[in-house]
N, C-alpha and C positions, 0 to 999 in steps of 0.2 A: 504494500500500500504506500509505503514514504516513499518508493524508487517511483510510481505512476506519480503521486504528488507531486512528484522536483520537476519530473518531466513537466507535470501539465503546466506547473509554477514558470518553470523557465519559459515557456513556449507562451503563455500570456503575459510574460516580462518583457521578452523580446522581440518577439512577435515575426521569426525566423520565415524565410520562404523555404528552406526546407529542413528539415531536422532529421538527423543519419543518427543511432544509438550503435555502438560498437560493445561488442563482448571478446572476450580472449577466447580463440579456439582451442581447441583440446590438443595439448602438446606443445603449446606457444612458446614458453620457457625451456624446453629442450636443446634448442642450439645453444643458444646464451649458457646454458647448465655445462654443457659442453666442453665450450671454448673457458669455461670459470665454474667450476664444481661447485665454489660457495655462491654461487649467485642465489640469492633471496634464500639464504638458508636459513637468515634469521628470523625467518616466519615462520610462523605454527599451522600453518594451512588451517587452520581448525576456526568456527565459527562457533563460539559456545552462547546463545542464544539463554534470555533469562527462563532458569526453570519455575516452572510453576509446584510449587506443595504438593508433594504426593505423589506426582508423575514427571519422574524421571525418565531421560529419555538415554539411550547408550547410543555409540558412536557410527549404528547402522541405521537408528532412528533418525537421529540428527541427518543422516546422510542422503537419508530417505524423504525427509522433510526437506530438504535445500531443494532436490530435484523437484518435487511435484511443485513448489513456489519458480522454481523456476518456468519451467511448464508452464504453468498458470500466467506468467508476466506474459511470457513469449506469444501466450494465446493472448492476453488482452492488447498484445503490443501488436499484433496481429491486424489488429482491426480497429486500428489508430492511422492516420496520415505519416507514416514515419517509415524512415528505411533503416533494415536491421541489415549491420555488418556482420559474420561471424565466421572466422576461417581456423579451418584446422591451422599450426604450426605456426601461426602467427599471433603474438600479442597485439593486444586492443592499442598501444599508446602505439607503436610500429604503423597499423594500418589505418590509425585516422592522421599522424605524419603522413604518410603515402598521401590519401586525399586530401589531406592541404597542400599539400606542396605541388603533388604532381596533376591533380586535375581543377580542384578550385582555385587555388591561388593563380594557376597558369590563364585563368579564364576571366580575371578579375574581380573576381569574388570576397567578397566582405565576410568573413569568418571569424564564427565565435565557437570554442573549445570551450566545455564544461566541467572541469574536472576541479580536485583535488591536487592532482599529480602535478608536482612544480618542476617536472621533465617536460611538460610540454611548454615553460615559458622559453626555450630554446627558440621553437618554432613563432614565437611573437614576432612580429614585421607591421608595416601599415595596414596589411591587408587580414593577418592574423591577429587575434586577441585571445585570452584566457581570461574565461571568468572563473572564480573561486568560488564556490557557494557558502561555503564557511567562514570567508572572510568577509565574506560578500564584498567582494573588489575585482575589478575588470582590470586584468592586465594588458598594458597596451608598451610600445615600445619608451614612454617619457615615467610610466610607471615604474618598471625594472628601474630605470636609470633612477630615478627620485627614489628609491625603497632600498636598490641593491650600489646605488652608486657604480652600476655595472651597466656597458651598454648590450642590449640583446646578442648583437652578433658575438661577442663573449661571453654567452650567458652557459654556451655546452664546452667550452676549453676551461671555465671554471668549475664547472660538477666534474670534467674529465680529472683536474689537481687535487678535489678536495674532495670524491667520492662522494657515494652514496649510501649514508648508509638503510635507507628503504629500500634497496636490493643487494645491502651487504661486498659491496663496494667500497674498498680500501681507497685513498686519496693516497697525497705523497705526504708525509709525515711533516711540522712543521711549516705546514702551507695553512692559511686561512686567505680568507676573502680580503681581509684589511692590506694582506701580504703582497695578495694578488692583484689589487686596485691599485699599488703601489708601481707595479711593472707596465700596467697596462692605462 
């Protein structure tokens, strides 16, 4: 119910001509695991949802519950004005970079990214934006620079120095941001 909310919330904020929702396909994280074994090891995969008194659920319940809600979106998302991305072997942040860069932005298109993930303020240009719904702040290229004192086209040679660690991504030791505003 909160994930159709945000949708409909954004889409009567913004008032978008069209609106694409991305999910990660099944296996997405496998190269990346690959080429870097600890990539997002620091995650628990695990969604522990609040239990309710008395009915405990165990970890094939749980499992079993995430599937049929997912199901459930995908049918209501189904039969919404919206285009659903979902590819095997590809991560969600990978394949909506791909369509901004290589089809919308090429086409001149005004685009707004919804996310959390501050891997996509990379992709901010005039044409790209990132909105936060948590901060509820729109990133635009004079925001990075005013917040990070960092201009966008620097903003992925900085995550490159100083990691990540939301995918357990080591930086170079003794590098911070104030370091690297210094050089650049």
């Amino acid at each position: 119910v909160g994930f159709l909310r945000s949708i409909g919330s954004n889409i009567r904020d913004f008032k978008p001509s069209r609106c694409i929702i991305v999910f990660d396909g099944k296996g997405g994280s496998q190269r990346r695991k690959k080429m870097f074994p600890d990539y997002k090891a620091n995650r628990t995969g695990k969604f522990k949802p609040k239990q309710v008194e008395g009915c405990e659920l165990n970890d094939d319940d749980l499992k079993a519950s995430m599937r049929w809600q997912l199901q459930r979106v995908m049918m209501y998302l189904d039969k919404l004005p919206v285009q659903i991305v979902c590819m095997d072997h590809i991560e969600a942040d990978d394949a909506i970079a791909y369509i901004c860069k290589q089809y919308f932005e090429e086409h001149s298109n005004k685009i707004r990214i919804v996310s959390t993930d501050r891997d996509f303020l990379q992709l901010v240009s005039d044409q790209i934006e990132v909105y936060s719904p948590v901060k509820k702040v729109t990133y635009s290229p004079k925001t990075i620079q005013t917040e990070l004192d960092l201009h966008p086209d620097n903003y992925l040679l900085y995550r490159m120095v100083t990691g990540d660690t939301s995918d357990n991504i080591p930086g170079i030791s003794g590098l911070g941001l104030k370091t690297i505003i210094k050089y650049f």
